[in-house]
PAZAPA-4460 file (N, C-alpha, C; in steps of 0.05 Angstrom, whole numbers, plus 32768, in hexadecimal, padded with zeros to 4 digits):
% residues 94
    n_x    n_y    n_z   ca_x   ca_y   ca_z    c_x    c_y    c_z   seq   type   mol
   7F89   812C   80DA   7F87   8110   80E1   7F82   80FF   80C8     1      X     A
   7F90   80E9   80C9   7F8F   80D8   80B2   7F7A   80C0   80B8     2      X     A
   7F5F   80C2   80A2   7F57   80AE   80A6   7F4C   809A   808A     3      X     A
   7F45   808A   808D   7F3E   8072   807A   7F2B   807A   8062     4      X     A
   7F1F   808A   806C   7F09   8093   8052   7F0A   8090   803C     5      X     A
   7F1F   80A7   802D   7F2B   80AE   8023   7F36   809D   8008     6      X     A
   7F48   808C   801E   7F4B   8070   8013   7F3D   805F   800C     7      X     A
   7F21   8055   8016   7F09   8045   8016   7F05   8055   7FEF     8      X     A
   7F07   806A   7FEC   7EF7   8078   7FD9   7F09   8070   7FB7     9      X     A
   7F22   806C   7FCB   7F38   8063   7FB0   7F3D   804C   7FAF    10      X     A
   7F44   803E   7FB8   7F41   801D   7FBA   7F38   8011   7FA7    11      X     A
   7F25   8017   7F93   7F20   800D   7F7F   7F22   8017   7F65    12      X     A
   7F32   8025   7F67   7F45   8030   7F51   7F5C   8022   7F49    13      X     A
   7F6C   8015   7F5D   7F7C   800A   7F5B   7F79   7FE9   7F54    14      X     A
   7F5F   7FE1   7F5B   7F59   7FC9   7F4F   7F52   7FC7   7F34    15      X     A
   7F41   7FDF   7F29   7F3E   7FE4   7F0B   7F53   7FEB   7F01    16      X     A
   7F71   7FEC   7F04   7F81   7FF8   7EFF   7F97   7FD2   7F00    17      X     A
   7F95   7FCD   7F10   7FA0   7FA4   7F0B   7F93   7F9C   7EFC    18      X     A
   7F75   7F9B   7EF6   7F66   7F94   7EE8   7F6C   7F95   7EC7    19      X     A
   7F70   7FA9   7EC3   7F79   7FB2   7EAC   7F9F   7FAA   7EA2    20      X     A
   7FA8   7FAE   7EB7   7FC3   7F9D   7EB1   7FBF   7F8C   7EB8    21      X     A
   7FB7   7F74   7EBB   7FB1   7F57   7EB6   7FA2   7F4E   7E98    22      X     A
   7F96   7F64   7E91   7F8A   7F5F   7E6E   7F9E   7F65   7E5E    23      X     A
   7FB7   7F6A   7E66   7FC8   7F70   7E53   7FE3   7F67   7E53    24      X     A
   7FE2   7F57   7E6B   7FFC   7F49   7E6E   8000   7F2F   7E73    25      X     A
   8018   7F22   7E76   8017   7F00   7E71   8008   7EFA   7E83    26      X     A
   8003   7EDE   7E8A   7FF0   7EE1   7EA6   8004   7ED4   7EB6    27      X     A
   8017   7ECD   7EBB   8022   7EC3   7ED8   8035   7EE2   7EDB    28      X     A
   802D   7EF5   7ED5   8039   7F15   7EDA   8028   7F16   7EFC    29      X     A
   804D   7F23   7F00   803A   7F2B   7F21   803D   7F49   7F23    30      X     A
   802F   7F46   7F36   8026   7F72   7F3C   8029   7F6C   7F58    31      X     A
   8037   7F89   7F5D   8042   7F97   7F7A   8031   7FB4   7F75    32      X     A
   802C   7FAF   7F8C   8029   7FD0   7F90   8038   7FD8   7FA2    33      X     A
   8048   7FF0   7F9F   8054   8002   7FAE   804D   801C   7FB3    34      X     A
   804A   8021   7FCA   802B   802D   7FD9   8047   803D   7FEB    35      X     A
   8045   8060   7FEE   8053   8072   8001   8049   8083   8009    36      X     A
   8041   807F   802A   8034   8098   8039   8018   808D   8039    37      X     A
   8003   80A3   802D   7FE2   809E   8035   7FDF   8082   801A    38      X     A
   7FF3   808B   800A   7FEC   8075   7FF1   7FE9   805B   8000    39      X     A
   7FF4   8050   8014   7FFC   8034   801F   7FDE   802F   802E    40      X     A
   7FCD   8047   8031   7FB2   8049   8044   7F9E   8033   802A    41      X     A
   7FA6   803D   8011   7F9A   803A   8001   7F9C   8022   7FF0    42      X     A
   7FB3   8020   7FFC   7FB8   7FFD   7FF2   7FB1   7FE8   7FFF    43      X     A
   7FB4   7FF9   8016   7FAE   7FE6   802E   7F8F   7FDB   8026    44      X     A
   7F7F   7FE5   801C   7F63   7FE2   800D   7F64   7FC9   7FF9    45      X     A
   7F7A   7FD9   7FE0   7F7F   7FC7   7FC7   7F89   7FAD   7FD1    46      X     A
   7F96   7FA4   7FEB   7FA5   7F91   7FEB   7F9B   7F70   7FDF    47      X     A
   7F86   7F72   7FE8   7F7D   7F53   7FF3   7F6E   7F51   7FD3    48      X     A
   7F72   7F5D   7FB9   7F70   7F61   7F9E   7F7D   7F44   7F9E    49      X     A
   7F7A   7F35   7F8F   7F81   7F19   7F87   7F9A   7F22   7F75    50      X     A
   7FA1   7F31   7F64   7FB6   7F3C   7F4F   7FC6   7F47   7F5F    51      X     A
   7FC8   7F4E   7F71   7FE0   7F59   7F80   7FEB   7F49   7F95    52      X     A
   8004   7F45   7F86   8012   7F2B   7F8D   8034   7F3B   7FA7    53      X     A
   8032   7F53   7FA0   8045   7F58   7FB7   803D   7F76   7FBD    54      X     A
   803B   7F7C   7FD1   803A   7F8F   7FE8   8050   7FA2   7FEF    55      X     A
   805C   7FB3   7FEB   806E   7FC4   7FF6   8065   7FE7   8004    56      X     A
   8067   7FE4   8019   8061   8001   801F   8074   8016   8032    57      X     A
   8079   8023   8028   808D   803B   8025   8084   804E   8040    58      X     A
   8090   8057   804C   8087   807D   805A   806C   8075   8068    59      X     A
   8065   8057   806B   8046   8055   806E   8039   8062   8095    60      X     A
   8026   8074   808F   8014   807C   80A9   8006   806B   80B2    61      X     A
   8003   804F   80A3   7FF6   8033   80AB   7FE0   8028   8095    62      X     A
   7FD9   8017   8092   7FC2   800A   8082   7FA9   8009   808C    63      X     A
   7FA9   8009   809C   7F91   800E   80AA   7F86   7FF4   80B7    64      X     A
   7F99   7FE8   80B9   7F93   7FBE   80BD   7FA5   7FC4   80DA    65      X     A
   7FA2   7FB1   80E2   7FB4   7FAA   8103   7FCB   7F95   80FD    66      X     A
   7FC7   7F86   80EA   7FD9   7F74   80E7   7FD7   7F77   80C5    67      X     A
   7FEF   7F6B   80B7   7FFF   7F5D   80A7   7FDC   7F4A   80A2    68      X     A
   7FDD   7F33   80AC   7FC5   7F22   80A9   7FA8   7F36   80A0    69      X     A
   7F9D   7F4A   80B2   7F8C   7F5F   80AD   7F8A   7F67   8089    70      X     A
   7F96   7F62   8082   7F9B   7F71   8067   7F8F   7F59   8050    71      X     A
   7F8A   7F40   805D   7F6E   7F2E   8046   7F85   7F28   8031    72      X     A
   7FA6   7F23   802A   7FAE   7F25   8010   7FC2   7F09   8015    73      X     A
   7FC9   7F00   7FFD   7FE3   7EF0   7FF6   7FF9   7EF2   7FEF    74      X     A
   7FF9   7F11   7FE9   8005   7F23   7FDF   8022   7F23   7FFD    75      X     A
   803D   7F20   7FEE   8053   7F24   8001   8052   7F48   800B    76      X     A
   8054   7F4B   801D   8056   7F64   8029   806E   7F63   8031    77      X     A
   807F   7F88   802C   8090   7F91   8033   8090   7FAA   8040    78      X     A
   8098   7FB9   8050   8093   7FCF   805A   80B3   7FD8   8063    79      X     A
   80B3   7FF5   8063   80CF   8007   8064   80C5   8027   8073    80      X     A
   80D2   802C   8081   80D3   8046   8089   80EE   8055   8082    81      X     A
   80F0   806E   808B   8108   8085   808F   810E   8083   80A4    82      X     A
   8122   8090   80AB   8135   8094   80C0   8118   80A5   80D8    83      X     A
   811B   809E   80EA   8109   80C1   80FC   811A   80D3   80FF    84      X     A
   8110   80ED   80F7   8123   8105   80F7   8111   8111   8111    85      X     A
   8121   8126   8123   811C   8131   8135   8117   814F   8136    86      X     A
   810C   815E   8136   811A   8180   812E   8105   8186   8111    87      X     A
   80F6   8177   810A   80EE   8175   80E4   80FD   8174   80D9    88      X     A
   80FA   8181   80BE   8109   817B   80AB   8121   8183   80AF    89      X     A
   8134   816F   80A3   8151   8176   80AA   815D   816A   80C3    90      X     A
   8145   815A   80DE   814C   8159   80F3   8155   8165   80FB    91      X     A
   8172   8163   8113   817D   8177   8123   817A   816C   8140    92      X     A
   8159   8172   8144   814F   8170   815D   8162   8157   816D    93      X     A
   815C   815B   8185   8154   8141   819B   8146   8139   81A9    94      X     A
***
């Protein structure tokens, strides 16, 4: 089972991590994070970071928010999935 913990514990890694590319870059520079799978759990944390100006999340199991709004950010959000395969890998199934 996938839960938030996890995420709660990294979340601020990734703000020390804007933090530091903001001391080093022009300042109207924008930052995305692109977040795939549990990573997107964890962004879902980083979002509402003032430096992260766009949102993209990939393969995501959820952020752990109910809504788009849930997520505290200004930041443009994008989100993408895969196809659903049936059968696992390879699909097949029906």
């Amino acid at each position: 089972m996938i839960t938030p913990d996890r995420a709660e514990e990294a979340a601020p890694d990734p703000e020390e991590f804007l933090r530091g590319l903001r001391a080093v870059t022009a300042p109207r520079s924008r930052f995305t994070l692109l977040c795939h799978s549990y990573g997107t759990v964890v962004c879902g944390r980083a979002a509402p970071n003032p430096e992260v100006t766009d949102l993209v999340l990939l393969g995501s199991p959820g952020t752990g928010a109910e809504s788009s709004a849930d997520l505290r950010t200004d930041a443009r959000i994008r989100a993408a999935r895969g196809p659903v395969r049936r059968g696992g890998p390879g699909g097949g199934g029906r």
